[in-house]
C-alpha angles and dihedrals in degrees: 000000000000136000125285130173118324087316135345091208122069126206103221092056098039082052094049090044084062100049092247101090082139093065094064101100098043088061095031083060089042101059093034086063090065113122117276121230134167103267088167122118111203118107083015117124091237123224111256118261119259116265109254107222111168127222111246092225128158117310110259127234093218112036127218137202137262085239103061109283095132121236109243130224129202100183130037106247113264089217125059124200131199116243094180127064108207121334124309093235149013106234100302118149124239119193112210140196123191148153118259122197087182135067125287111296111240107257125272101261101059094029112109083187102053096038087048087050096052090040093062095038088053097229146073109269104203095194120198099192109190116192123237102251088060105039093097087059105035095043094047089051088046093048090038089060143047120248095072116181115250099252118021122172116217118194131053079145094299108132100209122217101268091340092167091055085048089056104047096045094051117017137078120271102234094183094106085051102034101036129090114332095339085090089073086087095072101039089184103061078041088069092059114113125252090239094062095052095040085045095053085040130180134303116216087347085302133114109231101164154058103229114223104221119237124174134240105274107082134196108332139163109273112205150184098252099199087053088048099047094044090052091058110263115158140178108283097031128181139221088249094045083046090059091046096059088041083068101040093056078051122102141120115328089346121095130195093212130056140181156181122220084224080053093042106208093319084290097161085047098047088045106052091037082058085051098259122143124254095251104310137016137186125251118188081319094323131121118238120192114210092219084086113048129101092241096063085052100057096039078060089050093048087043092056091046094060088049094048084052091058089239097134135061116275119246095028088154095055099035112094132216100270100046088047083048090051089045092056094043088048098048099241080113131047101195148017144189122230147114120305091240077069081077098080096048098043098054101061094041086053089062103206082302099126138355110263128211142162104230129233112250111270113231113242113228114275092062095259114162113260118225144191135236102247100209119240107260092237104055084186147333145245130224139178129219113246108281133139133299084259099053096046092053086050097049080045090056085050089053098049098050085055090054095062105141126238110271083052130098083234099062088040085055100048095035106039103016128214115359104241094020111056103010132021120197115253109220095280094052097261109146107233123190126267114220081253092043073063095061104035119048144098100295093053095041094018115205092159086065091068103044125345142180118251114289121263129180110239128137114196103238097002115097097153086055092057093043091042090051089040092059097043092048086052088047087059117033092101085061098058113122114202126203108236092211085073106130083000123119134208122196089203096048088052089059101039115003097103088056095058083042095062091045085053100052093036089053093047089051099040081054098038085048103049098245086110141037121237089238084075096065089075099058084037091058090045084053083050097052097039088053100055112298104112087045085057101045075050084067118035086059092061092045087048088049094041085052094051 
């Protein structure tokens, strides 16, 4: 998944997905109690930023871009290197909490992944993966408490109630190992691009976190582009085109349009093909939040056409992640929005059954130019609870090991499993999943989801499919839109941010739905701005100025 405007998810739903929708304010309060602390960086003597040194890895086919356009590969490297030297630990035990787009992981116990995995850490990962649908409300409850696990990632697009605060009162200060040069001792976080440090940014002029790397395609519509192309779309669509194909993939119990409640009606993608901004923008210095421009309002009024049109599945609201996932695969969908990374695990549970493609942003009528969400570079963030020196230079070890970049064992390891078990080679090398490589993997059990190598764009067996998403991430990288805030902080945000966040998506979802009238954005915005939003965008425009 990538990054949309302050946070896709939003609390009260996930709650009421969960049957507890009563227990929102008491966790809201509880994590809202957590110490404050000034988390702002201006006037602050900023930690350097880490040294970049690259990986000198196998040359690709396709290449990409210092900015995030992904090197392709068409064929998987002959040669492995080893990135590591020795294992990490010594059978220590790390406890970890992280987000899971996929199904429960097997236990311990009977997972070869997972035991392959620890072996070669050289220590005992105890993972708490928490699905997407719950991580408002089981991280509010794990940041609201005090026995904290001792690596937790925050991110996958979620905004935290005062999650900065959060940060800086209990977890390590990684600035003496992450800053400068100190960062060569791990040469695998020293891979790690500028982009995606500056893009997770400081707290308070600190580095608290291990940045997980994303590249530069955001959240986009993924189709069935033999669906697609039979109902007529064409290069140079328009919204009303758009809106043509959408009908003709409808029929019967098949939609052209799909949706997760965490995705919201495609929201990010309608709204930045309309020329919106992805969340902010910046106006002679100021900030501007999308939320009030005219072009945010008429993608919603696009989006509830389509809905009132019965184009898109029912129940989008109520429907999660992984069921909107199954629907696409399945074919009861023909499209659906979500991050690009969502590329590597889509194509083999499509199983050869339909071309797959991410579409080019349709232009709305008045000829304004579409965009695309350009994903923050740090799609999230690892931190570690408070521990000893000791302790710290051991879980970055971990984390560096899990940062082993593709032409490496490591990454082999941690992105295809145990030779024989979990992948075979095809007759070209390409390591190509096992039925139990299926079930046990990294989205199930997702380690990348707690550090990773750089992204690279390389499907086992699929060379077309590399070429073809190549081609599409070089069509629109001029179209990219990037959110300004990026690396920036708000004290304000971080207090109530997520709360103007909620009011916004409930609202998007109450209009796209049905359950309000446009004409209720307008007052909705005035509420935003009355709660804290003007004083945000205040803020972030000194941040933005401080940092350049």
């Amino acid at each position: 998944m990538s990054t949309s405007s302050f946070s896709r998810r939003t609390l009260l739903r996930s709650i009421a997905a969960g049957g507890a929708a009563v227990a929102a304010p008491s966790l809201l309060t509880a994590c809202s109690s957590a110490p404050q602390h000034d988390v702002s960086n201006i006037g602050k003597s900023l930690a350097p930023w880490p040294a970049y040194v690259p990986f000198s890895g196998p040359a690709a086919d396709l290449p990409g871009t210092a900015d995030g356009i992904q090197p392709g590969y068409l064929t998987y490297p002959e040669k492995l290197v080893g990135a590591v030297a020795g294992k990490p630990g010594n059978g220590e035990t790390i406890r970890v909490m992280t987000i899971t787009y996929g199904t429960p992981p097997k236990p311990a116990s009977s997972n070869r992944f997972w035991a392959a995995v620890n072996e070669a850490l050289g220590v005992d990962i105890e993972f708490t993966v928490v699905p997407d649908s719950d991580y408002m409300t089981k991280m509010a409850t794990m940041m609201a408490g005090d026995d904290l696990p001792d690596v937790i990632n925050l991110g996958g697009g979620h905004t935290l109630p005062r999650e900065a605060e959060f940060v800086a009162a209990k977890c390590t200060d990684l600035s003496e190992h992450l800053a400068g040069d100190a960062i060569k001792q791990y040469p695998n976080l020293a891979n790690l691009p500028p982009y995606v440090w500056k893009d997770m940014g400081h707290i308070g002029g600190r580095f608290y976190g291990v940045p997980v790397q994303r590249s530069a395609p955001g959240n986009c519509l993924w189709i069935n582009s033999d669906v697609f192309t039979a109902a007529g779309m064409e290069d140079g669509w328009t919204a009303d085109d758009f809106t043509a194909v959408a009908k003709a993939a409808t029929h019967g119990r098949k939609y052209g349009l799909g949706s997760s409640n965490a995705l919201l009606f495609g929201v990010d993608v309608h709204t930045l093909a309309f020329g919106a901004p992805q969340e902010w923008k910046l106006d002679g210095g100021s900030f501007v939040h999308a939320c009030t421009t005219d072009e945010y309002k008429a993608a919603l009024e696009f989006m509830a056409r389509l809905r009132q049109a019965n184009l898109y599945q029912p129940n989008v609201l109520g429907t999660s992640t992984v069921d909107c996932k199954t629907s696409f695969y399945n074919g009861t969908v023909a499209s659906m929005p979500d991050g690009f990374g969502a590329l590597s695990t889509s194509i083999p549970n499509i199983k050869g059954a339909f071309t797959l493609d991410a579409a080019v942003p349709y232009t709305p009528s008045g000829g304004a130019r579409p965009g695309m969400q350009r994903a923050k570079g740090a799609w999230g963030y690892t931190v570690l609870k408070k521990t000893t020196p000791e302790r710290v230079k051991l879980i970055l070890r971990v984390l560096d090991y899990l940062a082993s970049p593709f032409g490496t064992k490591e990454y082999e390891l941690t992105h295809f499993g145990v030779e024989g078990a979990h992948f075979t080679r095809n007759g070209t090398g390409d390591p190509i999943p096992t039925a139990l490589g299926q079930v046990e993997n990294n989205v199930n059990l997702p380690f990348k989801y707690v550090c990773d190598a750089p992204q690279v764009l390389y499907l086992p067996g699929r060379p077309d499919a590399v070429t073809r998403n190549h081609a599409w991430q070089l069509k629109i990288a001029p179209m990219l839109v990037r959110n300004p805030r990026f690396g920036l902080t708000s004290e304000t945000d971080t207090r109530v941010g997520a709360d103007i966040n909620q009011l916004r998506v409930d609202t998007v979802g109450a209009i796209v739905a049905g359950r309000k009238p446009l004409s209720a954005w307008d007052g909705v915005v005035r509420q935003m701005r009355d709660r804290g939003l003007d004083r945000i965008a205040e803020e972030y425009g000194k941040a933005y100025a401080a940092a350049h």
